[in-house]
C-alpha positions as CSV (number, residue, x, y, z in Angstrom):
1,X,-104.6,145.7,39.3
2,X,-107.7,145.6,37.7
3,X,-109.4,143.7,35.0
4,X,-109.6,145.4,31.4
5,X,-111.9,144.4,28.8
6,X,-110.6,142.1,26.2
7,X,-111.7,140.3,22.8
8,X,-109.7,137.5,21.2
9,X,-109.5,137.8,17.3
10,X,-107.5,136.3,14.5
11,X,-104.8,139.0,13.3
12,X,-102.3,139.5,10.3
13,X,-98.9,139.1,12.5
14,X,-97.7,142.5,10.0
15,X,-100.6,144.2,11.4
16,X,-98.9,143.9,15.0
17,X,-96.5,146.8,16.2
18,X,-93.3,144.8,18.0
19,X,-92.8,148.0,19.7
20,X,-91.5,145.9,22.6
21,X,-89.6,143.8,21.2
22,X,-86.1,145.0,22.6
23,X,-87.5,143.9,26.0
24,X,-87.7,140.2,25.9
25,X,-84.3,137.6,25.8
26,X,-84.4,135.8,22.4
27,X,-84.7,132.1,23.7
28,X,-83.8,129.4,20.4
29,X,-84.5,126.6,22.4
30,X,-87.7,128.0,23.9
31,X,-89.0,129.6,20.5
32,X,-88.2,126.1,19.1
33,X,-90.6,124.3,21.5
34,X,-93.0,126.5,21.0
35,X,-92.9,126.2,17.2
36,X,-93.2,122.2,18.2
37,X,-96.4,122.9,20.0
38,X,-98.2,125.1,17.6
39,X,-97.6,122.5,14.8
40,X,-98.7,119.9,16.7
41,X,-101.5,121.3,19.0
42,X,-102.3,124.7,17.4
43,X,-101.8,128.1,18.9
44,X,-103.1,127.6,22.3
45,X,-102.1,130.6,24.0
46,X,-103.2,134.4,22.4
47,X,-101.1,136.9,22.2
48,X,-101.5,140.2,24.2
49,X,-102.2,143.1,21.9
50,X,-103.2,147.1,22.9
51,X,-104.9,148.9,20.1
52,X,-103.9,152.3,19.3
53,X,-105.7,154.9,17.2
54,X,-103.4,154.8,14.5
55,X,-105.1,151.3,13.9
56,X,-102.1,149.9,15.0
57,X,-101.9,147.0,17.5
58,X,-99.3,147.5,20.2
59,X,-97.8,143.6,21.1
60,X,-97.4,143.1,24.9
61,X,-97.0,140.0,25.2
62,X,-96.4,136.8,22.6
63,X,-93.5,137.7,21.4
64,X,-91.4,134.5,21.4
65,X,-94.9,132.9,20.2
66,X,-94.5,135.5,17.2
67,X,-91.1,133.9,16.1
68,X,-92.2,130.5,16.4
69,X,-94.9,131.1,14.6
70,X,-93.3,132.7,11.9
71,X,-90.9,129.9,11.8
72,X,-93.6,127.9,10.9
73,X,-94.3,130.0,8.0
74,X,-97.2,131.4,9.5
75,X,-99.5,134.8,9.0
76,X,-101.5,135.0,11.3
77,X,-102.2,134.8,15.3
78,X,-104.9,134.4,17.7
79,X,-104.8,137.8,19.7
80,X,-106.1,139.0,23.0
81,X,-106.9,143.0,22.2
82,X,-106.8,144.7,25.6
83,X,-109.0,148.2,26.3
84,X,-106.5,149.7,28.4
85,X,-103.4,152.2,28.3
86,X,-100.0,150.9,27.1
87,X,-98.9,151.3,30.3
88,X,-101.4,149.7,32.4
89,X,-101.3,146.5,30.0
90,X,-97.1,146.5,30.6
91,X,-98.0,146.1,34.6
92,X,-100.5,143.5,34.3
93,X,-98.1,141.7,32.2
94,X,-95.3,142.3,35.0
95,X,-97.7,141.0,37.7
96,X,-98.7,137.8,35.5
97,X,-94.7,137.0,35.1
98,X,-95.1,135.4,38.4
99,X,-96.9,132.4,36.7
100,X,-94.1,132.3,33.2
101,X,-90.8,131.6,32.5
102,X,-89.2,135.2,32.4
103,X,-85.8,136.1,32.8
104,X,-85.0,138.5,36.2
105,X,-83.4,141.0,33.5
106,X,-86.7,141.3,31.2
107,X,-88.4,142.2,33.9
108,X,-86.2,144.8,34.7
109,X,-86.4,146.2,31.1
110,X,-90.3,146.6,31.6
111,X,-89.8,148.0,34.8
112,X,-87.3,150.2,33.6
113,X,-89.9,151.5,30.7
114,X,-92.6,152.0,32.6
115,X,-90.0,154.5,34.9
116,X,-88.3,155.9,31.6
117,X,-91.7,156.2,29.1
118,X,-94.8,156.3,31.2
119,X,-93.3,158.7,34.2
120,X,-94.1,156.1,36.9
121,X,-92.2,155.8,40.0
122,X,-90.4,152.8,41.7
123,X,-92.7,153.2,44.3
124,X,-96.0,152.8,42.0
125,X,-94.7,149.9,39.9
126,X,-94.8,148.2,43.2
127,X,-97.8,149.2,44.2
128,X,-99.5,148.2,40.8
129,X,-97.9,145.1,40.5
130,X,-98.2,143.9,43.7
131,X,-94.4,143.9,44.8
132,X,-92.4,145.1,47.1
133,X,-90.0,148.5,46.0
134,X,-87.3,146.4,46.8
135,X,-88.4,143.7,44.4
136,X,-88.9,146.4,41.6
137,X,-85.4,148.3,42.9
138,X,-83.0,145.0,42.1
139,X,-84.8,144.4,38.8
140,X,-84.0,147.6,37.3
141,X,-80.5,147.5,39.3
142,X,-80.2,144.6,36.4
143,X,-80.5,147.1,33.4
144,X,-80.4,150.6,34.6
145,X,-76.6,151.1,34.1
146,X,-75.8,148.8,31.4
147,X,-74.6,150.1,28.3
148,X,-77.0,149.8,25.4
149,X,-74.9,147.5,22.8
150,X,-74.1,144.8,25.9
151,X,-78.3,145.0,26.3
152,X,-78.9,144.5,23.1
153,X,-76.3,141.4,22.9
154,X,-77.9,140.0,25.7
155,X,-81.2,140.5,24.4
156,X,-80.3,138.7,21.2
157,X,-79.6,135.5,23.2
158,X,-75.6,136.2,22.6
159,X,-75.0,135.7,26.3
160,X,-76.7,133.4,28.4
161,X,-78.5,134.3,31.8
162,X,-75.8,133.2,34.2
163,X,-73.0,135.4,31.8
164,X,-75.4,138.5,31.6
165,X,-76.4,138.5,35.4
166,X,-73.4,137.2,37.3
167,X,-70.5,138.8,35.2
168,X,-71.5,140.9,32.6
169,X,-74.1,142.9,34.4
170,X,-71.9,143.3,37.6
171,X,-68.7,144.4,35.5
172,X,-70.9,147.2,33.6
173,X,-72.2,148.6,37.1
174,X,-68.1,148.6,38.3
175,X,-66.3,149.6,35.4
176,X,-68.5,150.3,31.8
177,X,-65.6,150.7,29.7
178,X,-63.8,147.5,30.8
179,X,-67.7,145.8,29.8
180,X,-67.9,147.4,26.5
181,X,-64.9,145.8,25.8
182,X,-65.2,142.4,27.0
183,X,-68.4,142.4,25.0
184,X,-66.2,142.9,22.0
185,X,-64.0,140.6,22.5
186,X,-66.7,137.5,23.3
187,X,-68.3,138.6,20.1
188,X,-65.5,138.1,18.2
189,X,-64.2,134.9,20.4
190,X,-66.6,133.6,22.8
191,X,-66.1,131.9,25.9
192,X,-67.8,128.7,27.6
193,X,-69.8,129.7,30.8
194,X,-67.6,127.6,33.1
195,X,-64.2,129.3,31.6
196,X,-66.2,133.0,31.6
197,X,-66.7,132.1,35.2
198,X,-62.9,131.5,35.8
199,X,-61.9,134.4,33.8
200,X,-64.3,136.5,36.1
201,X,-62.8,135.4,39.2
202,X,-59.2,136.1,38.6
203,X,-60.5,139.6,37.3
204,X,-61.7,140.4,40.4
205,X,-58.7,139.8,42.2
206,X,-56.4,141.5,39.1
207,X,-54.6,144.7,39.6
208,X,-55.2,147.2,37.0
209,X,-52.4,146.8,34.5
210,X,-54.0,142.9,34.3
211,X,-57.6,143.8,34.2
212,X,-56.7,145.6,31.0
213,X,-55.4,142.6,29.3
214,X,-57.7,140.7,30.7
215,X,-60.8,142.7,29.0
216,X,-59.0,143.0,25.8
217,X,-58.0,139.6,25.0
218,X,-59.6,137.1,27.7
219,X,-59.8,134.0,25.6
220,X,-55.8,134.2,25.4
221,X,-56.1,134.5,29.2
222,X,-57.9,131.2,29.8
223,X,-55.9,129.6,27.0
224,X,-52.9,130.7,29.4
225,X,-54.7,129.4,32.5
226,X,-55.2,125.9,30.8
227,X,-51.5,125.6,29.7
């Protein structure tokens, strides 16, 4: 991957487009730190910014830096403009993941946009990003057949990691209807990770006419595991 030209400036955070945004896991706890920091030590790290000729500057990446500051009450941010295409800057930033603390699912949602936007194959991600196809194929295995309402929850930071990967993710790939309605049912009763975990492993082992309550109403089902 090569280097692109860049120039660190001080922007109005309403002059950046979070085009992007749908991409990276809302992380409280993480966004929290990071407001911690910048109060006490400033904004150390710029965020990653693509200008576009409508004047409008794409955000690549900064954008849990972007809610802390904002929680701070901030308007401003110290960005790094890149000279380079959107996607070129979206596979330097896949190839820097390797040194930050990204989930295995966002990078499976840039992977999957640079496929679905840009036209790219599997095949080139890798080879611009400096990973193997097989890396690049169980990323977007993570997102490519979830339904978009259970990515969205996840996104928000409704679900954590383990729940998203390990049952969620899995149960969308198997059986999308029986996912879409689980998802419901957490958002309207949710479930510790350790009894999601349970309920999960008795699923797998159901017949049909259980999995069907199961999905529907699994907090009664763990209720009725503990009595």
């Amino acid at each position: 991957m090569t280097n692109v030209v860049s120039q660190t400036l001080e922007s109005d955070l309403h002059r950046l487009d979070l085009r992007f945004a749908s991409l990276r896991m809302r992380q409280p706890r993480l966004i929290e730190r990071l407001a911690r920091s910048i109060e006490q030590n400033g904004q150390l790290v710029p965020l990653v910014a693509v200008a576009e000729p409508s004047a409008h500057w794409v955000l690549i990446d900064g954008y849990l830096r972007v809610e802390a500051l904002r929680r701070l009450a901030r308007d401003t941010a110290r960005v790094e403009l890149w000279d380079c295409p959107l996607a070129q800057a979206l596979l330097i930033v896949l190839v820097r993941v390797q040194a930050r603390t990204w989930e295995a699912i966002e990078e499976g949602a840039v992977i999957r946009e640079l496929i679905t936007q840009f036209a790219l194959s599997q095949r080139e991600v890798a080879r611009q990003s400096g990973r193997d196809v097989s890396w690049v194929s169980r990323r977007l295995a993570l997102v490519q057949d979830l339904p978009e309402a259970l990515f969205v929850a996840i996104c928000r930071g409704e679900f954590s990691t383990w729940a998203a990967t390990r049952v969620l993710a899995p149960l969308a790939r198997a059986n999308p209807d029986h996912a879409q309605r689980l998802l419901s049912a957490l958002q309207g009763e949710p479930l510790s990770t350790r009894a999601l975990a349970s309920w999960f492993q008795h699923y797998q082992q159901a017949n049909r006419p259980k999995r069907e309550r199961m999905v529907c109403q699994p907090q009664l089902f763990c209720q009725a595991l503990q009595a």
